[in-house]
C-alpha positions as protocol buffer text, in pm:
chain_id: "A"
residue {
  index: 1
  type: UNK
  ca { x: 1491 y: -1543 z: -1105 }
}
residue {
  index: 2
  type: UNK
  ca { x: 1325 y: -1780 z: -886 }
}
residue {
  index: 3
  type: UNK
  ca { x: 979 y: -1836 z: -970 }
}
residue {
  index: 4
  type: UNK
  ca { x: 690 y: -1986 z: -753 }
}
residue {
  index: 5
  type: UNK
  ca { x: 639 y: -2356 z: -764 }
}
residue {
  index: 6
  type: UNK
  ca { x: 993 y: -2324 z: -592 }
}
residue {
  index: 7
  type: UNK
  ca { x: 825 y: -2201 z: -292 }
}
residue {
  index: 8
  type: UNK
  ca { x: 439 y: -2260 z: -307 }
}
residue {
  index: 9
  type: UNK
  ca { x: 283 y: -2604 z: -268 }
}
residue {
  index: 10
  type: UNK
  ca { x: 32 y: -2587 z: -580 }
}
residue {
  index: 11
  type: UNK
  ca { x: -222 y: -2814 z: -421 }
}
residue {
  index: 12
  type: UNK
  ca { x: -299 y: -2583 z: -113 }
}
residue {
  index: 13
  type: UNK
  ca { x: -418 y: -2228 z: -302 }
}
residue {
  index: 14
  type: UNK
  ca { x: -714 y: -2053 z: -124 }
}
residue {
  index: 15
  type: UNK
  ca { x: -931 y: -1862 z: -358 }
}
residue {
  index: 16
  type: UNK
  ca { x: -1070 y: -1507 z: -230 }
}
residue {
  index: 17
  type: UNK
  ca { x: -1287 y: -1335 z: -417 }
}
residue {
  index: 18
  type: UNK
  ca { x: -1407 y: -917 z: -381 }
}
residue {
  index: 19
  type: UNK
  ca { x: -1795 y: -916 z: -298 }
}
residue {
  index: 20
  type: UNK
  ca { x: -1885 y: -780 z: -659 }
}
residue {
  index: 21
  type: UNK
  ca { x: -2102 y: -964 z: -901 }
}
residue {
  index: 22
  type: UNK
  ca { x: -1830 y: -997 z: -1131 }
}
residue {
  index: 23
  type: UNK
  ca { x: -1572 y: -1152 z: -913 }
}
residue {
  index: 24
  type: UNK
  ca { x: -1862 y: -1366 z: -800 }
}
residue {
  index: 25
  type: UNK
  ca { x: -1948 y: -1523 z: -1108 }
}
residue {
  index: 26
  type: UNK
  ca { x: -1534 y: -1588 z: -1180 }
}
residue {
  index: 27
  type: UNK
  ca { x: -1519 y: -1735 z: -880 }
}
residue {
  index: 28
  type: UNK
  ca { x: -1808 y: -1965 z: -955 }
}
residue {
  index: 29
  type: UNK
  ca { x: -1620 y: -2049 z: -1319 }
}
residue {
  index: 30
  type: UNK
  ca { x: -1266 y: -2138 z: -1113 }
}
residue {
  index: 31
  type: UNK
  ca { x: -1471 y: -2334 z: -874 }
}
residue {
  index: 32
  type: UNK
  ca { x: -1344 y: -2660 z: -1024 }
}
residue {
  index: 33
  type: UNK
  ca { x: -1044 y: -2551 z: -1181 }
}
residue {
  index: 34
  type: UNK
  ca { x: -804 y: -2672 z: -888 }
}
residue {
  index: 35
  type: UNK
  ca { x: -856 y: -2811 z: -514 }
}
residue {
  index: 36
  type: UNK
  ca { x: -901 y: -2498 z: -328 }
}
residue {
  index: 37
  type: UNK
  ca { x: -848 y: -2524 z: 48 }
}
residue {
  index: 38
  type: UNK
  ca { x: -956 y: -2265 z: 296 }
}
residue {
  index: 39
  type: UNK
  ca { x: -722 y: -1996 z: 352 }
}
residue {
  index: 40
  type: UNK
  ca { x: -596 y: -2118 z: 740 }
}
residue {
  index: 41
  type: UNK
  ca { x: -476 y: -2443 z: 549 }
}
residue {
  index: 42
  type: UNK
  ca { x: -292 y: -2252 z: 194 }
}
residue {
  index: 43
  type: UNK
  ca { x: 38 y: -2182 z: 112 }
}
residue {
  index: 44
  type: UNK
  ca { x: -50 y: -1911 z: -155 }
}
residue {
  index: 45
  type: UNK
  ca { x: -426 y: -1719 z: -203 }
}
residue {
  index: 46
  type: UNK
  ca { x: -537 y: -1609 z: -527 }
}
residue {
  index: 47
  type: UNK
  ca { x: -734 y: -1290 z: -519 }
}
residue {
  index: 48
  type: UNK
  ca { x: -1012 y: -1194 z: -716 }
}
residue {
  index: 49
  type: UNK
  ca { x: -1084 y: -837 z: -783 }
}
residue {
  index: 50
  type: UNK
  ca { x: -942 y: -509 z: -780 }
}
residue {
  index: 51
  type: UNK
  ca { x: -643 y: -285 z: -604 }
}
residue {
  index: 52
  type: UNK
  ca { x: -837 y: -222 z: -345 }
}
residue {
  index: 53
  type: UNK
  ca { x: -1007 y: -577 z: -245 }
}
residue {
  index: 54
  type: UNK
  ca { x: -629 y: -719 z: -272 }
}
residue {
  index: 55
  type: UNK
  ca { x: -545 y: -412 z: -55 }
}
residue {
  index: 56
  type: UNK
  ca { x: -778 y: -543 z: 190 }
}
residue {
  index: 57
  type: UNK
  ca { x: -702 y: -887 z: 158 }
}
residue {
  index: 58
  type: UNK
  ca { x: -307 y: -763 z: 227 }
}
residue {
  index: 59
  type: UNK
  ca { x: -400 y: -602 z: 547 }
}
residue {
  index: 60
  type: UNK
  ca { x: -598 y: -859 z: 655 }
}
residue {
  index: 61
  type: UNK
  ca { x: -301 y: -1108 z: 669 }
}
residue {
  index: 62
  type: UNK
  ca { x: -99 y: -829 z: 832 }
}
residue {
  index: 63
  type: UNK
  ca { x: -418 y: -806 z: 1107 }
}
residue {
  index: 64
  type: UNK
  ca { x: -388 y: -1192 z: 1120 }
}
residue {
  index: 65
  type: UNK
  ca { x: -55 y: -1234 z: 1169 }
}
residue {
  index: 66
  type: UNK
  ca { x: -35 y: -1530 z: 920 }
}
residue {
  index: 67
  type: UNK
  ca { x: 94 y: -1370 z: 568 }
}
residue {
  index: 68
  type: UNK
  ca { x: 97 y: -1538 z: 224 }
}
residue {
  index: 69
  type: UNK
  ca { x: 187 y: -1490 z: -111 }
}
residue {
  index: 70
  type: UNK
  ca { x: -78 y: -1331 z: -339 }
}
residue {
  index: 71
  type: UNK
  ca { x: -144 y: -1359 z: -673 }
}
residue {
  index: 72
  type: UNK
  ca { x: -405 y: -1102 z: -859 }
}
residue {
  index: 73
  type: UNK
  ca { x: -634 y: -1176 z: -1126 }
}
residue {
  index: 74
  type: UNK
  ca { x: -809 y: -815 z: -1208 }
}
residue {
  index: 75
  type: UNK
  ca { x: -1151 y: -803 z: -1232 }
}
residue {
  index: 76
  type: UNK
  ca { x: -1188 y: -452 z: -1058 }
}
residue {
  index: 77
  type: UNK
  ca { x: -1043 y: -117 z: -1240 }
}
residue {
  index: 78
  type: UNK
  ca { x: -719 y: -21 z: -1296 }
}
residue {
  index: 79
  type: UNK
  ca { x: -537 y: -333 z: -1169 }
}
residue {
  index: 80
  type: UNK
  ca { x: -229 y: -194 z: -1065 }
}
residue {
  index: 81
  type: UNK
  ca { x: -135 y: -495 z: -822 }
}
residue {
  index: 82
  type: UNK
  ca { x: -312 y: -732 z: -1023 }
}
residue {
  index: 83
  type: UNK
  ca { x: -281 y: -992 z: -1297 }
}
residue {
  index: 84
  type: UNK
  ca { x: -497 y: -1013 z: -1598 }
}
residue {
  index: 85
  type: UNK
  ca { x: -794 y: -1257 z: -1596 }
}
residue {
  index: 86
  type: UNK
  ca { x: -764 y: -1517 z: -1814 }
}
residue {
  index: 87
  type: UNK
  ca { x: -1092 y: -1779 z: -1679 }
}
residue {
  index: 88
  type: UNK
  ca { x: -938 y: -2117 z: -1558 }
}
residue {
  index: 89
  type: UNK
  ca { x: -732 y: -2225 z: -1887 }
}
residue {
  index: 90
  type: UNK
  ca { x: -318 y: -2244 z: -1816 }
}
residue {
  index: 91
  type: UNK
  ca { x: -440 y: -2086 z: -1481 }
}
residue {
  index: 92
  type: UNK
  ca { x: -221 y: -2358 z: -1210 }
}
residue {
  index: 93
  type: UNK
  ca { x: 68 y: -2317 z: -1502 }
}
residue {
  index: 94
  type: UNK
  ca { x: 83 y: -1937 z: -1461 }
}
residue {
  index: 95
  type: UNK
  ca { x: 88 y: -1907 z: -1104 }
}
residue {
  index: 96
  type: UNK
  ca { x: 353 y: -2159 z: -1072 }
}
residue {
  index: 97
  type: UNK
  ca { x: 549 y: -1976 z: -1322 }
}
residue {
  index: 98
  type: UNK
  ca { x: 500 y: -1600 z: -1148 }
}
residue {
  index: 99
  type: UNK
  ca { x: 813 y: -1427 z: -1060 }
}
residue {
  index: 100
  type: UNK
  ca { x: 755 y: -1299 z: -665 }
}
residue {
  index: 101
  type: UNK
  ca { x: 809 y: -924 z: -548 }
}
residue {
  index: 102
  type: UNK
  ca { x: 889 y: -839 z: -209 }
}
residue {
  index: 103
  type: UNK
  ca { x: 676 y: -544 z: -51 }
}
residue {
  index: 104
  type: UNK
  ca { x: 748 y: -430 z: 317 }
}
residue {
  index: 105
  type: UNK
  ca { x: 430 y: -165 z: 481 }
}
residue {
  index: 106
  type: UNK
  ca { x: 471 y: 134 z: 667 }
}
residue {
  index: 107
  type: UNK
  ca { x: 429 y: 90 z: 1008 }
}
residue {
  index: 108
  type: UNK
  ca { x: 251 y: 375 z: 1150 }
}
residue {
  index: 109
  type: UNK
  ca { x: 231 y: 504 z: 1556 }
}
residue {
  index: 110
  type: UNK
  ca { x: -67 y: 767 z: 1609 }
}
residue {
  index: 111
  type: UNK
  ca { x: -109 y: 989 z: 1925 }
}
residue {
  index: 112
  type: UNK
  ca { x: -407 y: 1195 z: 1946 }
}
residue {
  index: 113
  type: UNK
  ca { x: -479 y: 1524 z: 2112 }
}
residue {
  index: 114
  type: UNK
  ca { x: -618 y: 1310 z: 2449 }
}
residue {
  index: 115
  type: UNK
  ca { x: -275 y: 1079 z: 2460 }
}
residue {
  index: 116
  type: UNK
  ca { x: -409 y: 769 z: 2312 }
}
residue {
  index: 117
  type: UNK
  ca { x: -150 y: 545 z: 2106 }
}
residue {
  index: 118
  type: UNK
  ca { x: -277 y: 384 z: 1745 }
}
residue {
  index: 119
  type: UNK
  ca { x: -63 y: 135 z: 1507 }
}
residue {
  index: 120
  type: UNK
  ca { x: -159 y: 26 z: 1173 }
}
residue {
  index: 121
  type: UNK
  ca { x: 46 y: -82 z: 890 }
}
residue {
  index: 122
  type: UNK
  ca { x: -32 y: 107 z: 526 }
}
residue {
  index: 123
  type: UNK
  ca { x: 95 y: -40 z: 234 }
}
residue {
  index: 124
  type: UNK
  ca { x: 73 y: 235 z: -10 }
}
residue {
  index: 125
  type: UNK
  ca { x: 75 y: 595 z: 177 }
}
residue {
  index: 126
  type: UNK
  ca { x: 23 y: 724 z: 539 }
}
residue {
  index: 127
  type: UNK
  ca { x: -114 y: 1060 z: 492 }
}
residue {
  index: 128
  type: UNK
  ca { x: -213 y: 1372 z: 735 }
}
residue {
  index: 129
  type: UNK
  ca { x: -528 y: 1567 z: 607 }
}
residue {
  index: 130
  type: UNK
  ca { x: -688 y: 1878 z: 777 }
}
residue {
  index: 131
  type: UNK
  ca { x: -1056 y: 1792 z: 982 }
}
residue {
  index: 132
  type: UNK
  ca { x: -1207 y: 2122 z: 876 }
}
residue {
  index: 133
  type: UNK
  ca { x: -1173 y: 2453 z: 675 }
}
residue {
  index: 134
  type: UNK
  ca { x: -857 y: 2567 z: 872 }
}
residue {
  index: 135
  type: UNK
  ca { x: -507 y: 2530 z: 724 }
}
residue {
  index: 136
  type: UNK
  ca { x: -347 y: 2225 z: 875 }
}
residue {
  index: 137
  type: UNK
  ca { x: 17 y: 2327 z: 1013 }
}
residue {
  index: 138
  type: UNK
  ca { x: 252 y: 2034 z: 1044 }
}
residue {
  index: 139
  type: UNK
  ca { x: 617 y: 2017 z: 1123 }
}
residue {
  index: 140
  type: UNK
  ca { x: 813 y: 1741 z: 989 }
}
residue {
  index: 141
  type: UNK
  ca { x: 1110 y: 1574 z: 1115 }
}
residue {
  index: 142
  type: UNK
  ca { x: 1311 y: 1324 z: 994 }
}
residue {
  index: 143
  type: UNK
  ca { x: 1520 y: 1077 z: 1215 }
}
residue {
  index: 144
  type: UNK
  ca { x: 1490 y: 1319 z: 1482 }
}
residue {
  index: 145
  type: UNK
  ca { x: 1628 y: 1619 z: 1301 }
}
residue {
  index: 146
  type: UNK
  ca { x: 1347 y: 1926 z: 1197 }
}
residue {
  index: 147
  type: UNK
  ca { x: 1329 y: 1942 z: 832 }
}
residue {
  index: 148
  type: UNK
  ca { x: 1000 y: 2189 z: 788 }
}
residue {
  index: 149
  type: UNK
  ca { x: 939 y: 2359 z: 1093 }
}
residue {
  index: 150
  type: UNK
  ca { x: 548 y: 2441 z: 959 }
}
residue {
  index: 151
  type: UNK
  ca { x: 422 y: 2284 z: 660 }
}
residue {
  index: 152
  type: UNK
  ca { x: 68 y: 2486 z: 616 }
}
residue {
  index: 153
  type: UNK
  ca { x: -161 y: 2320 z: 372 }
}
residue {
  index: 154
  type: UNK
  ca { x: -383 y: 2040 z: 322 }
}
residue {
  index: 155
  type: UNK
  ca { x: -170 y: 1799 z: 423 }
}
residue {
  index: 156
  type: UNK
  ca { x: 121 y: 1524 z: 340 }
}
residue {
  index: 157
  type: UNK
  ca { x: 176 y: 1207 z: 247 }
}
residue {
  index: 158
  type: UNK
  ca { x: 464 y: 954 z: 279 }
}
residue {
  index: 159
  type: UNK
  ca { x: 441 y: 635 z: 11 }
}
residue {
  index: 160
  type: UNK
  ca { x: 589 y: 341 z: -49 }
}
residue {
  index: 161
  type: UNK
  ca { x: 745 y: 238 z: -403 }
}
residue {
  index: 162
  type: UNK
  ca { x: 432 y: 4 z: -439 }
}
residue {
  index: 163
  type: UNK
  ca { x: 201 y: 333 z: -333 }
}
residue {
  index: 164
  type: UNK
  ca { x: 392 y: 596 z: -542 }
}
residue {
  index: 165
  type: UNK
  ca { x: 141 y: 569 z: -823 }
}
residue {
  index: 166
  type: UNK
  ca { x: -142 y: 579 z: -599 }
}
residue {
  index: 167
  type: UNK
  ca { x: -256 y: 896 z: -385 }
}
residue {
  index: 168
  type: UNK
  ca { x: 98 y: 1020 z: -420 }
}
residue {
  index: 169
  type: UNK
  ca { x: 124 y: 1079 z: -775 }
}
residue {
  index: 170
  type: UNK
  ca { x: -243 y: 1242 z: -778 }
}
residue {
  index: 171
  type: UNK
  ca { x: -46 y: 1504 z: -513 }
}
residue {
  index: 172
  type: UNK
  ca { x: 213 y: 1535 z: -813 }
}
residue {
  index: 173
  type: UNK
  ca { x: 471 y: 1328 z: -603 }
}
residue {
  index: 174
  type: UNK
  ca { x: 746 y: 1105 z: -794 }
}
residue {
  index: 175
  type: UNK
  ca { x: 712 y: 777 z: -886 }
}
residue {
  index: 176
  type: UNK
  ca { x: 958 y: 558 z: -709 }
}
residue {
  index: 177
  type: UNK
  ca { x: 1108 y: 214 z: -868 }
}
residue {
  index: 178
  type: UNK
  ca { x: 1039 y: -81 z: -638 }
}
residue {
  index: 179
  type: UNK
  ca { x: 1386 y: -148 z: -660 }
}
residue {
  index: 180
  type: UNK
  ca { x: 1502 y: 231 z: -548 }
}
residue {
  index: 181
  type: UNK
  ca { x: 1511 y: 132 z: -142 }
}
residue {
  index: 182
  type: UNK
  ca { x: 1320 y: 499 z: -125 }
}
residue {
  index: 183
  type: UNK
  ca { x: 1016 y: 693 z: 16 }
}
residue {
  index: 184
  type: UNK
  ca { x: 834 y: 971 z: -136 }
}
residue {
  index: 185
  type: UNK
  ca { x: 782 y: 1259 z: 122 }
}
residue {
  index: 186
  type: UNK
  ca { x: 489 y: 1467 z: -45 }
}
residue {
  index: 187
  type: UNK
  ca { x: 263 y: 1798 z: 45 }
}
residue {
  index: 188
  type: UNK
  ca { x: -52 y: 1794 z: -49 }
}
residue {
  index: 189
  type: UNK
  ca { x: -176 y: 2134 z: -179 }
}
residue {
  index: 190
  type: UNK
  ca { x: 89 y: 2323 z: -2 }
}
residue {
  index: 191
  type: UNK
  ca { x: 78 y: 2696 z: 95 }
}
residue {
  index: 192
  type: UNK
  ca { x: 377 y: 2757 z: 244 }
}
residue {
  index: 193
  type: UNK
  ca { x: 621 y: 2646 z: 216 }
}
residue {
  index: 194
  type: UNK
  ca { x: 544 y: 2781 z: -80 }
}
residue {
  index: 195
  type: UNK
  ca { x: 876 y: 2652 z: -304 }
}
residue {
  index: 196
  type: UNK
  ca { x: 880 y: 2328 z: -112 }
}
residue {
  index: 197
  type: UNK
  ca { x: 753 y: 2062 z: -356 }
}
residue {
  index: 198
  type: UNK
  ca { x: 855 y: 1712 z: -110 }
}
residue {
  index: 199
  type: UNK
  ca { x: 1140 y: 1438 z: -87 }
}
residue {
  index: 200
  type: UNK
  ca { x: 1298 y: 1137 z: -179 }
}
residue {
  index: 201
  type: UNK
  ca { x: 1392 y: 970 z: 166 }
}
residue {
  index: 202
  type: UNK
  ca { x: 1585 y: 652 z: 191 }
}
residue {
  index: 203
  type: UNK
  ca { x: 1353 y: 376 z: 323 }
}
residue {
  index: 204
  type: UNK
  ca { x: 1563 y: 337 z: 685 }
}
residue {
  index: 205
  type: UNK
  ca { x: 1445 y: 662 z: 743 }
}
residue {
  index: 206
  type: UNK
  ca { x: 1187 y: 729 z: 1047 }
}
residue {
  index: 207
  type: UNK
  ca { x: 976 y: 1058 z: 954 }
}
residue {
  index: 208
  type: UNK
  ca { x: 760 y: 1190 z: 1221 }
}
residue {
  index: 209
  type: UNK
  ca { x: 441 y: 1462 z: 1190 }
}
residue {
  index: 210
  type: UNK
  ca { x: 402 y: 1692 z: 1493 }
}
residue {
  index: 211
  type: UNK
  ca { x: 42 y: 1897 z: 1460 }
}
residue {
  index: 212
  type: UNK
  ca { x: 74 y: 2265 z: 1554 }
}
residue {
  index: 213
  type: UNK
  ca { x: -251 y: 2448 z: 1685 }
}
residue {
  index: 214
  type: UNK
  ca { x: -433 y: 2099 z: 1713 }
}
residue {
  index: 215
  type: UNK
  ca { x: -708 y: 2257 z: 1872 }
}
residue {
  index: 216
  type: UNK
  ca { x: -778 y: 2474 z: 1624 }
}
residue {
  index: 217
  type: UNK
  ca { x: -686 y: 2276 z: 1302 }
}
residue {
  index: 218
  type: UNK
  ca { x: -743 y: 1933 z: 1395 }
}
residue {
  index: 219
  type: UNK
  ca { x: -564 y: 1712 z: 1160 }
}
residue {
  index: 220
  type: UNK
  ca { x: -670 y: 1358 z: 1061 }
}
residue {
  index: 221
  type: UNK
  ca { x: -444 y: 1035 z: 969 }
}
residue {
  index: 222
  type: UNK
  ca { x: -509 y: 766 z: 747 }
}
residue {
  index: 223
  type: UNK
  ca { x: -265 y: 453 z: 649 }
}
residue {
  index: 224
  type: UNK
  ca { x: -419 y: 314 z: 381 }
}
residue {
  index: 225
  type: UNK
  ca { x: -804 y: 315 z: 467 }
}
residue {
  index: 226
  type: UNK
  ca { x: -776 y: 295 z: 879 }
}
residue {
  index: 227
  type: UNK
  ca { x: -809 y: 657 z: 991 }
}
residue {
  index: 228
  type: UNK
  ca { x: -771 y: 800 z: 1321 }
}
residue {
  index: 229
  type: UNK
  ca { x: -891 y: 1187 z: 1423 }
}
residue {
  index: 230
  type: UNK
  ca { x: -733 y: 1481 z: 1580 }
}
residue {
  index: 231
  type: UNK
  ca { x: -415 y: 1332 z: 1593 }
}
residue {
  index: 232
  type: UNK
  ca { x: -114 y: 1497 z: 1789 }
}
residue {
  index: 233
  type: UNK
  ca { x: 187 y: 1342 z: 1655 }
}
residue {
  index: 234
  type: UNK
  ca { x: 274 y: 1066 z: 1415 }
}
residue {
  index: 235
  type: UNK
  ca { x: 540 y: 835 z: 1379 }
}
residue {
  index: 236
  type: UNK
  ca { x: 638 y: 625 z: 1041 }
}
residue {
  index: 237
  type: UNK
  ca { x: 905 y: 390 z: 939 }
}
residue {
  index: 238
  type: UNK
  ca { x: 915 y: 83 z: 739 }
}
residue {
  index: 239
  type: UNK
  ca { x: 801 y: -260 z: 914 }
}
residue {
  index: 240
  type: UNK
  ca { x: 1080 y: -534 z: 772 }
}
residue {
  index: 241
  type: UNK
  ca { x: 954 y: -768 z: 989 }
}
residue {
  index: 242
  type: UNK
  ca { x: 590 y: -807 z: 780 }
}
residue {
  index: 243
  type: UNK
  ca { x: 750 y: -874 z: 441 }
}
residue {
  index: 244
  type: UNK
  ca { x: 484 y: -933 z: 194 }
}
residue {
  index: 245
  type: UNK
  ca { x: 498 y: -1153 z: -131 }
}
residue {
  index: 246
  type: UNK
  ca { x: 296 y: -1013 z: -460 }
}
residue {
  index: 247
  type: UNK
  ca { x: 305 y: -1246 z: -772 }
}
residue {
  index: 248
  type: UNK
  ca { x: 337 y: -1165 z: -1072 }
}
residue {
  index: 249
  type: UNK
  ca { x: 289 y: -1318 z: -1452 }
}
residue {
  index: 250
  type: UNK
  ca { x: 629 y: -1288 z: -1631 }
}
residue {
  index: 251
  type: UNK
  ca { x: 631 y: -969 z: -1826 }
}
residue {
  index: 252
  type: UNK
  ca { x: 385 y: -819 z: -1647 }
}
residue {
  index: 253
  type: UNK
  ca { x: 571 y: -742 z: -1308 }
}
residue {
  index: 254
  type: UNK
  ca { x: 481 y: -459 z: -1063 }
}
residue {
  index: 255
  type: UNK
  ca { x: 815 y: -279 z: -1093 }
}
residue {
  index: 256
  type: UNK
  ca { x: 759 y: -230 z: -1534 }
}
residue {
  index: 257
  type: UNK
  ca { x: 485 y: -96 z: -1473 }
}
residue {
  index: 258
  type: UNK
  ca { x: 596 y: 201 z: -1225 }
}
residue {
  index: 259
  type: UNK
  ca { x: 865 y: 280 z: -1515 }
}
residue {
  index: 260
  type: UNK
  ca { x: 596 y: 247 z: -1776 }
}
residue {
  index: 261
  type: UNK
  ca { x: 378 y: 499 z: -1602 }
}
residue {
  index: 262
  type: UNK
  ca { x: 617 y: 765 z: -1585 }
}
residue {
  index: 263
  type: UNK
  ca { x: 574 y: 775 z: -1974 }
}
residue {
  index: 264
  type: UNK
  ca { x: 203 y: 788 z: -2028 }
}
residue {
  index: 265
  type: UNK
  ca { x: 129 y: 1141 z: -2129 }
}
């Protein structure tokens, strides 16, 4: 398997570090550990912090147009996405040594209630929630077709492989291998249907959300953190063209660690 010094010039990393007093004070330590160049000039960015500061540092490339590989040292959490810390020692060996996985978002199209059209990519889940008390009612379709005419419930969720351990599994969805080409389709505390318990879609497919009685259950959309209000309709499929690179430490790769997880009891 390829690894990255094929593909990365070492002398151009950009360091970005999460705002918290921890990943301040590593920063400060790696300071001098290589010759860091600002993230317009690098051909790789290391990211301090947690799942969701390298979330954020993800979408911001996707805002930016200008995409990089990105490797994770965890300071934050859980550190799903991440790479353990290990301070500045062996640090320019190991990230010339980490094995790349290839991560494509959701790409998301949002009409609300007064005909206004949002995008936004999500790299873990794009999920509908109710605005209020009232039951949301949602029908679902997928590539064109009418799969649950009304869906009543809190919601439901569509995830990636990467996001399958994420909001989806809390919603008892499946975990997906990154490997598996799939999407997880998953309610969210479901009333009726009342048997209906999601799906496995293949990743070419284009699901779309229509909201029934809007007025009066006003349903809410969120792709990763970017939300958008009494929505109407919403339309996802995967977004090929934004491949994303996530770098790993041999051993420790992204896709062992979605099979591990389906064993911890």
């Amino acid at each position: 398997m390829t690894d990255a010094s094929t593909f990365i010039d070492m002398d151009r990393l950009a360091l970005l570090a999460s705002p918290t007093d921890r990943a301040r004070e590593a920063a400060e330590a790696l300071h001098g550990c290589m010759p860091w160049v600002p993230l317009n000039q690098a051909s790789a960015m290391v990211v301090l912090g947690g799942d969701g500061f390298m979330l954020d540092a993800l979408h911001g490339m996707l805002d930016d147009g200008h995409i990089l590989p990105a490797y994770g040292l965890n300071l934050g959490t859980v550190g799903f996405l991440m790479n353990r810390h290990r301070g500045c020692d062996g640090l320019a060996k190991r990230i010339a040594k980490a094995r790349p996985l290839t991560v494509c978002p959701l790409r998301m199209e949002a009409v609300t209630q007064d005909g206004e059209r949002h995008t936004s990519c999500a790299i873990n889940e794009v999920s509908l929630l109710r605005e209020t008390r009232q039951t949301a009612k949602i029908e679902i379709s997928v590539n064109g077709k009418v799969r649950v005419p009304e869906l009543m419930g809190d919601g439901v969720l569509l995830a990636t492989p990467v996001g399958s351990t994420a909001y989806n599994l809390s919603a008892h969805g499946p975990i997906l291998p990154l490997d598996s080409a799939m999407l997880a389709l998953t309610p969210i505390s479901p009333f009726r249907p009342r048997r209906w318990r999601g799906a496995i879609l293949p990743d070419r497919s284009r699901v779309s959300f229509r909201i029934r009685e809007p007025a009066k259950r006003p349903v809410a959309v969120v792709a990763d953190q970017k939300e958008y209000r009494d929505i109407a309709e919403v339309h996802v499929e995967i977004a090929r063209d934004m491949e994303m690179q996530l770098l790993f430490d041999p051993g420790h790769a992204l896709d062992e660690r979605i099979v591990a997880e389906q064993f911890v009891v």
